[in-house]
Structure formats: C-alpha cells, structure tokens
N, C-alpha and C positions, 0 to 999 in steps of 0.2 A: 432640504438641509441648508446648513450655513454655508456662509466664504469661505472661500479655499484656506485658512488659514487652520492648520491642523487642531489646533484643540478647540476651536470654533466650531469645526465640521459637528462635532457631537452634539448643539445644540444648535436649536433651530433660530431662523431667522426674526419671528416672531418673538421669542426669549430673549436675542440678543436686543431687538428696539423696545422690547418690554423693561428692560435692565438698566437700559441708557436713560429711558424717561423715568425710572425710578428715580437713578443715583442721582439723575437734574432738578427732580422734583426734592427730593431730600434734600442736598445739599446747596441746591443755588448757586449762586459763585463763586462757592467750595468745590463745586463738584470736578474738577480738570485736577485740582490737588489731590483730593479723596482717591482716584484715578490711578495716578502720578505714584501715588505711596502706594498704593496695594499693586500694580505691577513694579513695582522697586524692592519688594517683598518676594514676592514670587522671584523675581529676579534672583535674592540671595537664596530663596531654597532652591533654585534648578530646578522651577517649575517653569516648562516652556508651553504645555499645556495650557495653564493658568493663566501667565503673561498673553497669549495669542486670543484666547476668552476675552480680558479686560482690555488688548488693544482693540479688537472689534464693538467692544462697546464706545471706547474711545474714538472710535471713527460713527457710528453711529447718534455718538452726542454731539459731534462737531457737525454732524447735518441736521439734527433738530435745533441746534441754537441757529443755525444761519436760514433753517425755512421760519424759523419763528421773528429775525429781524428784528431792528429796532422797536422799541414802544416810542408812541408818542403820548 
C-alpha cells in the first residue's frame, strides 16, 4: 500500500508514481499549477481525502523532476 497519508493509503504506490509521471508528461511546466488548482479545489469541497491523494503525487513529481535533472 501507499504513504501514511490517509487518502493515499487506498491507492497504491505504483498508481501514485504512475499519476505524477502522467500529469508531468501532460502538462510540463504546467504541471506544479495543474496540481496546485485541483488540491485548492478539493480544498473548498472538504475533501481531505482527495487533497492527501494529490499531495502525494505532489511529492512524487517533485522527485521525478529532480532524478531527471537538468538537460544539456
């Protein structure tokens, strides 16, 4: 199962790094806003569920951009 973070735990770990390299691959250096607004969202419905989902993709995007590094 996922990280401790409770609406996370429902999906697995695989899902959550399948999701991050999604929304990076779609949206590129959109993707931290794309992010940013759909847990700001969740935020105003009182879904904490949902927010703790898109924070762990949020943390899982922020370590595929930094194992991927600059381009030269």
């Amino acid at each position: 199962m996922a990280v401790g973070t409770p609406g996370a735990e429902m999906i697995g770990e695989r899902e959550l790094w399948a999701c991050a390299s999604t929304v990076l691959s779609q949206h590129g250096d959109g993707a931290l806003a794309v992010v940013a607004e759909r847990i700001g969202e969740l935020a105003l419905a009182g879904d904490q569920a949902g927010m703790d989902v898109w924070k762990a993709i949020a943390e899982r995007m922020d370590k595929l951009t930094h194992l991927e590094g600059p381009t030269q």
